[in-house]
N, CA, C and O atoms as a GROMACS GRO file, in nm:
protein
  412
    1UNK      N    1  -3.045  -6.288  -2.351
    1UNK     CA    2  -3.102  -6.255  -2.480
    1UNK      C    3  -3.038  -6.130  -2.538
    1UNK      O    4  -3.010  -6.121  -2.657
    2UNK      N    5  -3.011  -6.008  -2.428
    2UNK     CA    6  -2.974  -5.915  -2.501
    2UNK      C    7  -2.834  -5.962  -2.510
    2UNK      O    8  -2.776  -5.855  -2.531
    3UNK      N    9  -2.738  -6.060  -2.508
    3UNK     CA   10  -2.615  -6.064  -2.542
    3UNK      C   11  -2.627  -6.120  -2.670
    3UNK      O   12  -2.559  -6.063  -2.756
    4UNK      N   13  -2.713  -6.240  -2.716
    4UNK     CA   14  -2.722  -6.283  -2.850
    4UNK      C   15  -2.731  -6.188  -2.918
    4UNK      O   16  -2.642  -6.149  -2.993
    5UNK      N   17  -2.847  -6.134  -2.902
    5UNK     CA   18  -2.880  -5.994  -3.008
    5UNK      C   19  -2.807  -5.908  -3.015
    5UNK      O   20  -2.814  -5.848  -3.122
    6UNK      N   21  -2.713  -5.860  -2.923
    6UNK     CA   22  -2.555  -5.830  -2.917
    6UNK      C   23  -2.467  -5.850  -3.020
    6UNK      O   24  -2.428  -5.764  -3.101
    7UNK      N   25  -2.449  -5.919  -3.017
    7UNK     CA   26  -2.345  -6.011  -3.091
    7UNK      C   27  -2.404  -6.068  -3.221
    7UNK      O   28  -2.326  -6.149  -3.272
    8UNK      N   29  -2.521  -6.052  -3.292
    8UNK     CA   30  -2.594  -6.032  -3.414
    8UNK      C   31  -2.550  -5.906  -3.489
    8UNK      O   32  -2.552  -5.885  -3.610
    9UNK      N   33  -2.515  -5.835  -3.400
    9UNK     CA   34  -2.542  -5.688  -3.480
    9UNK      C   35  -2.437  -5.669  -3.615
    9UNK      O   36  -2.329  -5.722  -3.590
   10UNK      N   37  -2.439  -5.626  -3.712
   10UNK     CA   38  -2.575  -5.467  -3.712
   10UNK      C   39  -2.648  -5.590  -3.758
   10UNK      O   40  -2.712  -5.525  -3.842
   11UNK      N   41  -2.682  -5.680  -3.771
   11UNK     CA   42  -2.770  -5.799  -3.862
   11UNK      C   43  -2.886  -5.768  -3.750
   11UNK      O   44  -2.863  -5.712  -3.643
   12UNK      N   45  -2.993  -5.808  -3.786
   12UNK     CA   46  -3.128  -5.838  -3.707
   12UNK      C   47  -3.168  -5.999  -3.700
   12UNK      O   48  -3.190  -6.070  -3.798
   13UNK      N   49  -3.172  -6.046  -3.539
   13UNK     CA   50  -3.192  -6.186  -3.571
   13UNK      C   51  -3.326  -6.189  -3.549
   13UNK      O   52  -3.412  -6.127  -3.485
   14UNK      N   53  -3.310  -6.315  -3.650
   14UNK     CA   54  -3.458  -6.367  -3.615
   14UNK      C   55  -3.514  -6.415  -3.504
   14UNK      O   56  -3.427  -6.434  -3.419
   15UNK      N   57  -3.668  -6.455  -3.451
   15UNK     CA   58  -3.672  -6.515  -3.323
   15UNK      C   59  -3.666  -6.630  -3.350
   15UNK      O   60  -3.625  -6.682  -3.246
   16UNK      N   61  -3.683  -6.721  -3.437
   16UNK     CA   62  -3.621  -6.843  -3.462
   16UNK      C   63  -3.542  -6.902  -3.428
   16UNK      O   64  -3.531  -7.007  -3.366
   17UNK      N   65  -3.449  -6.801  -3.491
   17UNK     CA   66  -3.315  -6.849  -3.476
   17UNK      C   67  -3.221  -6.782  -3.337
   17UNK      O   68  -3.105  -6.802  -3.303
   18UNK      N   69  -3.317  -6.706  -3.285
   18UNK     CA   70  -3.295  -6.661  -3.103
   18UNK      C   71  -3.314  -6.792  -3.010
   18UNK      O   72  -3.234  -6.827  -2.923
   19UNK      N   73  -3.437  -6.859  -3.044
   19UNK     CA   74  -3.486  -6.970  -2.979
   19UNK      C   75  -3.424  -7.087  -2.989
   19UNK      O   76  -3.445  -7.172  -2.903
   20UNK      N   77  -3.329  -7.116  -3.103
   20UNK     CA   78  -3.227  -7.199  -3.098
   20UNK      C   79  -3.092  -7.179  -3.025
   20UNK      O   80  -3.004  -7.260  -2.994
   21UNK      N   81  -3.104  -7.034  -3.006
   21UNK     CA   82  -2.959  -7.012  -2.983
   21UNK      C   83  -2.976  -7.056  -2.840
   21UNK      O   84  -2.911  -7.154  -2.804
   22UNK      N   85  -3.070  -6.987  -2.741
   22UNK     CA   86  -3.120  -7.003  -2.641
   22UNK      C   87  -3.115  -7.155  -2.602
   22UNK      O   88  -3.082  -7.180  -2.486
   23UNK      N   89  -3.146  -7.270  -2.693
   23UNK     CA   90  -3.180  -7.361  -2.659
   23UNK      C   91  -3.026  -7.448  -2.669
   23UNK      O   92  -3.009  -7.549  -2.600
   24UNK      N   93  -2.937  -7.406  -2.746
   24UNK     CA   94  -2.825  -7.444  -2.755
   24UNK      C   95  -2.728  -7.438  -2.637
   24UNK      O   96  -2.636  -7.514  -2.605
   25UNK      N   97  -2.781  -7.315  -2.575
   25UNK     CA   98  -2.715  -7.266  -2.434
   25UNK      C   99  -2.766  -7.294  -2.305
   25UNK      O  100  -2.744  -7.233  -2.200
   26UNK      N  101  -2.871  -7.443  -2.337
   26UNK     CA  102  -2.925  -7.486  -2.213
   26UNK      C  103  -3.057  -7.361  -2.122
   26UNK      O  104  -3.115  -7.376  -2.014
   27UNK      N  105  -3.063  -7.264  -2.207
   27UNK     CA  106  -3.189  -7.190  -2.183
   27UNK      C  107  -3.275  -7.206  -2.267
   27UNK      O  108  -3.271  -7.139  -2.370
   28UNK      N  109  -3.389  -7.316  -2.242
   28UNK     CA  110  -3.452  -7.343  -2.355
   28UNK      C  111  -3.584  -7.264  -2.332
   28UNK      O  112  -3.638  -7.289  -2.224
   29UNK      N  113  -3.654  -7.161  -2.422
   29UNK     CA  114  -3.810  -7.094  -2.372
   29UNK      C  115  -3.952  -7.178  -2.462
   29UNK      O  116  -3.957  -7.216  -2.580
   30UNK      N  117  -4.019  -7.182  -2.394
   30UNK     CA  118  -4.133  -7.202  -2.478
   30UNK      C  119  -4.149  -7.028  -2.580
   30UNK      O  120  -4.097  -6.921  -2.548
   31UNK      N  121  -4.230  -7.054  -2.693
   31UNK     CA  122  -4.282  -6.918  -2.785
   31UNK      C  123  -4.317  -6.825  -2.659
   31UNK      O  124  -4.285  -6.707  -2.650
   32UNK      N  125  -4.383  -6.895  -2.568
   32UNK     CA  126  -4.479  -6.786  -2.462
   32UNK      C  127  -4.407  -6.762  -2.422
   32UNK      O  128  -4.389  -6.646  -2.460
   33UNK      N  129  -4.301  -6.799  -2.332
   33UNK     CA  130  -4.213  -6.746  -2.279
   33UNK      C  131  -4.105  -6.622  -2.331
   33UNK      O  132  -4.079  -6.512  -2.282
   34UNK      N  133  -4.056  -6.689  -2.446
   34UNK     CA  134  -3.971  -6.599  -2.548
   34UNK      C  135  -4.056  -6.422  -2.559
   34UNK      O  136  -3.999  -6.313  -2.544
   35UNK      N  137  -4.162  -6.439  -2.580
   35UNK     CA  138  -4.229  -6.330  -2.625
   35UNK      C  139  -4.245  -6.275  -2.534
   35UNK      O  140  -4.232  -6.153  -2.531
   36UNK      N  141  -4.287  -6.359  -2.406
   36UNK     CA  142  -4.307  -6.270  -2.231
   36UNK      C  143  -4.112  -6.200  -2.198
   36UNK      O  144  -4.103  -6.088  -2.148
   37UNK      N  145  -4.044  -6.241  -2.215
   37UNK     CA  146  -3.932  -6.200  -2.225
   37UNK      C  147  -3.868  -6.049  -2.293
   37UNK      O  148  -3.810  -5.950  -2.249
   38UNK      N  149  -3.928  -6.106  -2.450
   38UNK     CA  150  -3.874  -5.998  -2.532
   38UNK      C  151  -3.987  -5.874  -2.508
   38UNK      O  152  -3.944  -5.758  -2.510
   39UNK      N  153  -4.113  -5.896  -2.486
   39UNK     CA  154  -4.207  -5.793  -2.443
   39UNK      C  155  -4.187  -5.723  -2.312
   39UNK      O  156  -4.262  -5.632  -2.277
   40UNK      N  157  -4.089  -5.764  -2.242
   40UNK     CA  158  -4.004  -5.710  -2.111
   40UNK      C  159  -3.910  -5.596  -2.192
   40UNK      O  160  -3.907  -5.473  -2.189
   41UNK      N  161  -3.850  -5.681  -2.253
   41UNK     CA  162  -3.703  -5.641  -2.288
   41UNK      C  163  -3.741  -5.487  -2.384
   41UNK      O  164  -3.676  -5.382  -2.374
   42UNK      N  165  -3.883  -5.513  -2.492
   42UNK     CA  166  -3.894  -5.331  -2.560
   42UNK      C  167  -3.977  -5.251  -2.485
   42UNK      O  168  -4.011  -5.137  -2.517
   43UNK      N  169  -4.024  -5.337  -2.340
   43UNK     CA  170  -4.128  -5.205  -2.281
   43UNK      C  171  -3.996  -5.159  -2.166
   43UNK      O  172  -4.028  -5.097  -2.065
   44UNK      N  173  -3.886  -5.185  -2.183
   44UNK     CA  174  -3.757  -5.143  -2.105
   44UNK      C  175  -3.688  -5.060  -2.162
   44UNK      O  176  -3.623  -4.969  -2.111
   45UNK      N  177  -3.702  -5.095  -2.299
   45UNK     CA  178  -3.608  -4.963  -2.437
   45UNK      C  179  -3.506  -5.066  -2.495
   45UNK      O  180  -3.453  -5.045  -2.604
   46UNK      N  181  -3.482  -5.171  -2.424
   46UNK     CA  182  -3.364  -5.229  -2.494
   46UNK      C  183  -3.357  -5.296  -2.594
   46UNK      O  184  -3.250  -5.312  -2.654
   47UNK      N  185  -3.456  -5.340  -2.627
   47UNK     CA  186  -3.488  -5.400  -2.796
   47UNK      C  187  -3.564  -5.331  -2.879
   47UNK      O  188  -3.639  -5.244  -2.833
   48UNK      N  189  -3.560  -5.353  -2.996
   48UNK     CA  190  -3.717  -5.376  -3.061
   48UNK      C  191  -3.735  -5.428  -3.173
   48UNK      O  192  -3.652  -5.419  -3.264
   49UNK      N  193  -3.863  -5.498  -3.183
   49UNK     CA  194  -3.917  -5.616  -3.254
   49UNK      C  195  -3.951  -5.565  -3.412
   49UNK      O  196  -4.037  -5.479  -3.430
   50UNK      N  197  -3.895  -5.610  -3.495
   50UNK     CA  198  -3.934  -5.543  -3.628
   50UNK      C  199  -3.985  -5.682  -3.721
   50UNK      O  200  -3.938  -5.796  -3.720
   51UNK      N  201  -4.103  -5.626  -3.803
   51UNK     CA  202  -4.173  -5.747  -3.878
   51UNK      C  203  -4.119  -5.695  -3.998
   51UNK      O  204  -4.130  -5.573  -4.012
   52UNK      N  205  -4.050  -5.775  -4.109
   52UNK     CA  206  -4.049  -5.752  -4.257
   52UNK      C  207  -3.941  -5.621  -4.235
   52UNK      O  208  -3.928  -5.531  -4.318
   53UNK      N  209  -3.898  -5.625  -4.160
   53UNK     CA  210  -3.848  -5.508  -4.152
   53UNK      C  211  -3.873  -5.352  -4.147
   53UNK      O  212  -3.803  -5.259  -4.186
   54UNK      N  213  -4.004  -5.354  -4.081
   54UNK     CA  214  -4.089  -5.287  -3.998
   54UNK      C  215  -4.142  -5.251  -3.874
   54UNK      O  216  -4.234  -5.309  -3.816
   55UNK      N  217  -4.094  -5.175  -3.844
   55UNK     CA  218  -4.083  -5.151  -3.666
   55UNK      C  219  -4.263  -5.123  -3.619
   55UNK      O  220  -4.313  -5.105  -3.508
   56UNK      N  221  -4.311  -5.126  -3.722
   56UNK     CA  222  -4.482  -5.111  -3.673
   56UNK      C  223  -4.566  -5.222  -3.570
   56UNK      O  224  -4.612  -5.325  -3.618
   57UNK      N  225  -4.577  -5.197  -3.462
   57UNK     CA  226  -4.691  -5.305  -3.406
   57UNK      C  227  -4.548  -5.459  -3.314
   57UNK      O  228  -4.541  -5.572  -3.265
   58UNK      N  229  -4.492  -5.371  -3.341
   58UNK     CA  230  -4.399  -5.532  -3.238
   58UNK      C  231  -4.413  -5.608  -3.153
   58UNK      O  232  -4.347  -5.711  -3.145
   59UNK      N  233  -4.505  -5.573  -3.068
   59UNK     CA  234  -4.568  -5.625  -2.911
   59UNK      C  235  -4.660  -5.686  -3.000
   59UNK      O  236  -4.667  -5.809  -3.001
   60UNK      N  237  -4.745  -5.607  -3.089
   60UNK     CA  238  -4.951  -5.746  -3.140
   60UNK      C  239  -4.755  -5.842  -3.200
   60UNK      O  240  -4.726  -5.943  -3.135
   61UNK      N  241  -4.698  -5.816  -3.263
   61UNK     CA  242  -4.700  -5.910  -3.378
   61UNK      C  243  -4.591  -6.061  -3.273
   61UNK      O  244  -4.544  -6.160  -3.330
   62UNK      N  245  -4.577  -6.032  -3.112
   62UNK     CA  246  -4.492  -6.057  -3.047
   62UNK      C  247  -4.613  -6.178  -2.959
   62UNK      O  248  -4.598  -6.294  -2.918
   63UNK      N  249  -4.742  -6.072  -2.959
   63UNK     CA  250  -4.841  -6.189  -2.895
   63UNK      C  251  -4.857  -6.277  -2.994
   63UNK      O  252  -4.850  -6.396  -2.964
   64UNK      N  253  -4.885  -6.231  -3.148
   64UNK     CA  254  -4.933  -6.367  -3.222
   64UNK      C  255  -4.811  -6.442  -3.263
   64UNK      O  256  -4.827  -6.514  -3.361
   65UNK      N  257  -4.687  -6.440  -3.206
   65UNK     CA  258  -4.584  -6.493  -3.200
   65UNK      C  259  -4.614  -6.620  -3.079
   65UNK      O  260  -4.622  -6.740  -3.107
   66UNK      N  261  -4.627  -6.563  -2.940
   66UNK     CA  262  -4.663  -6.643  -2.871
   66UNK      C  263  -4.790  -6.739  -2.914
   66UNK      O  264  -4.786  -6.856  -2.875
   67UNK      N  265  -4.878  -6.705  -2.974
   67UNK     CA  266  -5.014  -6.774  -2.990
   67UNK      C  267  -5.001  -6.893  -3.135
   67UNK      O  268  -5.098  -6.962  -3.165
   68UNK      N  269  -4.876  -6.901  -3.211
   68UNK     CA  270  -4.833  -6.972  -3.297
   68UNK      C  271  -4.832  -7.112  -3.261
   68UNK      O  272  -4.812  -7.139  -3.142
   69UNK      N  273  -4.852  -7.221  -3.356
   69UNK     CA  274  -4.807  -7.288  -3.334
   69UNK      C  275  -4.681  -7.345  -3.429
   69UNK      O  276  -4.607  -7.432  -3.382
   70UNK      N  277  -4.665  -7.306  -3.528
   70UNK     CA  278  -4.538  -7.321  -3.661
   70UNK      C  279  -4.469  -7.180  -3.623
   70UNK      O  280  -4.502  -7.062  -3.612
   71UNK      N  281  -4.339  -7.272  -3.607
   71UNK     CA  282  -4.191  -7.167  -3.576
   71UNK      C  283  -4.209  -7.088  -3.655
   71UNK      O  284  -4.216  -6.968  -3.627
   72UNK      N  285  -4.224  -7.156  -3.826
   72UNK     CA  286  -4.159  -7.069  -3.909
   72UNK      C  287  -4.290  -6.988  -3.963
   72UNK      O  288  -4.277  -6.877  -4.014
   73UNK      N  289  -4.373  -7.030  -3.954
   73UNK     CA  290  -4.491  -6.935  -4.011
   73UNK      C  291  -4.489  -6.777  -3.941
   73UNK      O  292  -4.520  -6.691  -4.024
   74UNK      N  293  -4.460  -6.727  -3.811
   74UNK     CA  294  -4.415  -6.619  -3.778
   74UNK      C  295  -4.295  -6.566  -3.765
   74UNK      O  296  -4.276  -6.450  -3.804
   75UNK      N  297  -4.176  -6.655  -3.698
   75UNK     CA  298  -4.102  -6.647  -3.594
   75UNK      C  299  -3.964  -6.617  -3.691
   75UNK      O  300  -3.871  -6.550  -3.648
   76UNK      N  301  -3.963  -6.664  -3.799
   76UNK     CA  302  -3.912  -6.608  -3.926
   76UNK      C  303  -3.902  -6.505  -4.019
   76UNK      O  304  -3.826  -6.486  -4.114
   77UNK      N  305  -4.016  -6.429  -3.961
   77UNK     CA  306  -4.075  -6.276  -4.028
   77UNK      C  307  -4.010  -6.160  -3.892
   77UNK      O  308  -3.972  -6.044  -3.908
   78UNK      N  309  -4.014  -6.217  -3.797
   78UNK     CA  310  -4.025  -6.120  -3.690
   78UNK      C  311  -3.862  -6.143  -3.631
   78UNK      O  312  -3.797  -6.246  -3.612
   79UNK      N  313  -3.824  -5.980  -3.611
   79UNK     CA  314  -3.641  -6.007  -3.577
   79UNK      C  315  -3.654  -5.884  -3.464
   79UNK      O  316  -3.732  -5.789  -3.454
   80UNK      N  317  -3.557  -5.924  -3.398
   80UNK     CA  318  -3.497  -5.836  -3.295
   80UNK      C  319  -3.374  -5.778  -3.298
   80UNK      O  320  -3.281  -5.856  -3.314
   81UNK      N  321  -3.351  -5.676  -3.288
   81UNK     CA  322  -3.198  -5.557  -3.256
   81UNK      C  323  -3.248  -5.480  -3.156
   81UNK      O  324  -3.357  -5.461  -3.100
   82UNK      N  325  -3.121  -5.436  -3.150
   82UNK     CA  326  -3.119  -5.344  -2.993
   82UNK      C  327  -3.110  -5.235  -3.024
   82UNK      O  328  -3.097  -5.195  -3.140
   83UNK      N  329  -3.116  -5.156  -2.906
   83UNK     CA  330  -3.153  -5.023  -2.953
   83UNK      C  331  -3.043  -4.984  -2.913
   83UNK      O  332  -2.951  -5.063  -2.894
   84UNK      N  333  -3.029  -4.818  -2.888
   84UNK     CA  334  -2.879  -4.770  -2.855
   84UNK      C  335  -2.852  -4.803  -2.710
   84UNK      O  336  -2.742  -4.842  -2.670
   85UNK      N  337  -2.996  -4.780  -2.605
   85UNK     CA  338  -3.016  -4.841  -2.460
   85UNK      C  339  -2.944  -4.976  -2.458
   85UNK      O  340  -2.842  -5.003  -2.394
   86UNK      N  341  -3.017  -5.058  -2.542
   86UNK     CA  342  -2.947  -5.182  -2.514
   86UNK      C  343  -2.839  -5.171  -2.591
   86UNK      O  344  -2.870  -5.263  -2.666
   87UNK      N  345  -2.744  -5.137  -2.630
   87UNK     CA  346  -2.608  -5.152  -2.641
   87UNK      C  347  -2.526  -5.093  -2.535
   87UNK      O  348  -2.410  -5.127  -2.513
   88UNK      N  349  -2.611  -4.971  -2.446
   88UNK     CA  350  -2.510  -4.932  -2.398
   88UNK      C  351  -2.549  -5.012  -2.229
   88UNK      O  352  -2.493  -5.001  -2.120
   89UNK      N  353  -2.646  -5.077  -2.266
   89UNK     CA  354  -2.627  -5.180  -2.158
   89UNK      C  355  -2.518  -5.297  -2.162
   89UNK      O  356  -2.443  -5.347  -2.078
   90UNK      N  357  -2.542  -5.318  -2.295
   90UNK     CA  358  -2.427  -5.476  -2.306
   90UNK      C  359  -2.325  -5.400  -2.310
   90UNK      O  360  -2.231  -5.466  -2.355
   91UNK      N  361  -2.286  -5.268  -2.279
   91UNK     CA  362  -2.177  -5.217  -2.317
   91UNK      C  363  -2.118  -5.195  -2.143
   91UNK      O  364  -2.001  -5.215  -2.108
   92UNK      N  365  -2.184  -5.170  -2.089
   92UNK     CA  366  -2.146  -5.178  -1.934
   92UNK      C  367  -2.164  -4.980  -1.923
   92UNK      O  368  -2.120  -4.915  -1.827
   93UNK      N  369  -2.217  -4.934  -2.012
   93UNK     CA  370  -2.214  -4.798  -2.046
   93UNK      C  371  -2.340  -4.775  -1.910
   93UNK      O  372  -2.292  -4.737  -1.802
   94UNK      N  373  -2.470  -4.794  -1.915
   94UNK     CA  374  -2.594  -4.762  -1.799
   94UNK      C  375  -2.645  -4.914  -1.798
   94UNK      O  376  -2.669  -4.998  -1.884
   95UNK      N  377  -2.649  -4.906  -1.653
   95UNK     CA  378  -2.707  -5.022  -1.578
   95UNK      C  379  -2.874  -5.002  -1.580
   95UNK      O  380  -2.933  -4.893  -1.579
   96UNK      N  381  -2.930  -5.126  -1.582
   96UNK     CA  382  -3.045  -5.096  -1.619
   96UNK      C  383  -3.078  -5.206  -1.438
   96UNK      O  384  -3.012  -5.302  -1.399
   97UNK      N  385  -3.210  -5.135  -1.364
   97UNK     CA  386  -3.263  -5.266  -1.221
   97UNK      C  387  -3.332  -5.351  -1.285
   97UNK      O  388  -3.411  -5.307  -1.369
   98UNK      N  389  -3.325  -5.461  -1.269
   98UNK     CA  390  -3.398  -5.555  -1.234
   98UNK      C  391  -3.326  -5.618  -1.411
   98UNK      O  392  -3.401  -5.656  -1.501
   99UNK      N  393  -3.224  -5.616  -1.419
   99UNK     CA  394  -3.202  -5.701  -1.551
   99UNK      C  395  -3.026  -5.709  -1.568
   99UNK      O  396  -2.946  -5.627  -1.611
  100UNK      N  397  -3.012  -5.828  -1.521
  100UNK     CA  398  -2.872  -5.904  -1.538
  100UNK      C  399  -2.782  -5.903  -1.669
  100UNK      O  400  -2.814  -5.969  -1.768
  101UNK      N  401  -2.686  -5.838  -1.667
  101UNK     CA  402  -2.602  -5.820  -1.762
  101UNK      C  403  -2.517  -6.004  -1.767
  101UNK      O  404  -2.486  -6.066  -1.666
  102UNK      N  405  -2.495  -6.054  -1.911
  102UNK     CA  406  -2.427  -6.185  -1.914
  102UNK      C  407  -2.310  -6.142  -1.982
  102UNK      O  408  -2.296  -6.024  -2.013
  103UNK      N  409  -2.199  -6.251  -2.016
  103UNK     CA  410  -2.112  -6.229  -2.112
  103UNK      C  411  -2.045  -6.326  -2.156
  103UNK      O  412  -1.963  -6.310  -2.245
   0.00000   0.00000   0.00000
């Protein structure tokens, strides 16, 4: 995930269109999953979840992401970028435990 969002930048992707990418690459997540993921990934520093383009509340707006049932009614509002952590992870700059660098 943090390589997609990688390779988005400076753009902010959507989770939508994360969940396709994912699914294109034979990693397919359920919403719950996606959100149990990305709620890993900003309580680590390496993302974070912005609504409308608002960094306020990313985790509530990440559960009622999971609790959706229409892609686009949330999952379209809500985008992910990385932070400088996570770049200088995909960057091979600091290793982060317990989280696998891809490429």
């Amino acid at each position: 995930m943090v390589y997609l969002i990688y390779k988005a930048r400076p753009h902010r992707l959507e989770l939508s269109q994360l969940q396709r990418l994912l699914d294109a690459r034979n990693f397919p997540a359920s919403r719950l999953r996606l959100a149990e993921e990305l709620s890993f990934l900003c309580d680590a520093g390496l993302i974070a979840i912005n609504h409308n383009d608002t960094q306020m509340g990313g985790v509530d707006w990440l559960e009622r992401f999971a609790d959706s049932d229409a892609d686009q009614e949330i999952a379209d509002a809500l985008r992910a970028k990385l932070t400088t952590a996570g770049v200088n992870f995909q960057e091979s700059t600091k290793p982060f435990e317990g989280i696998a660098r891809v490429e």
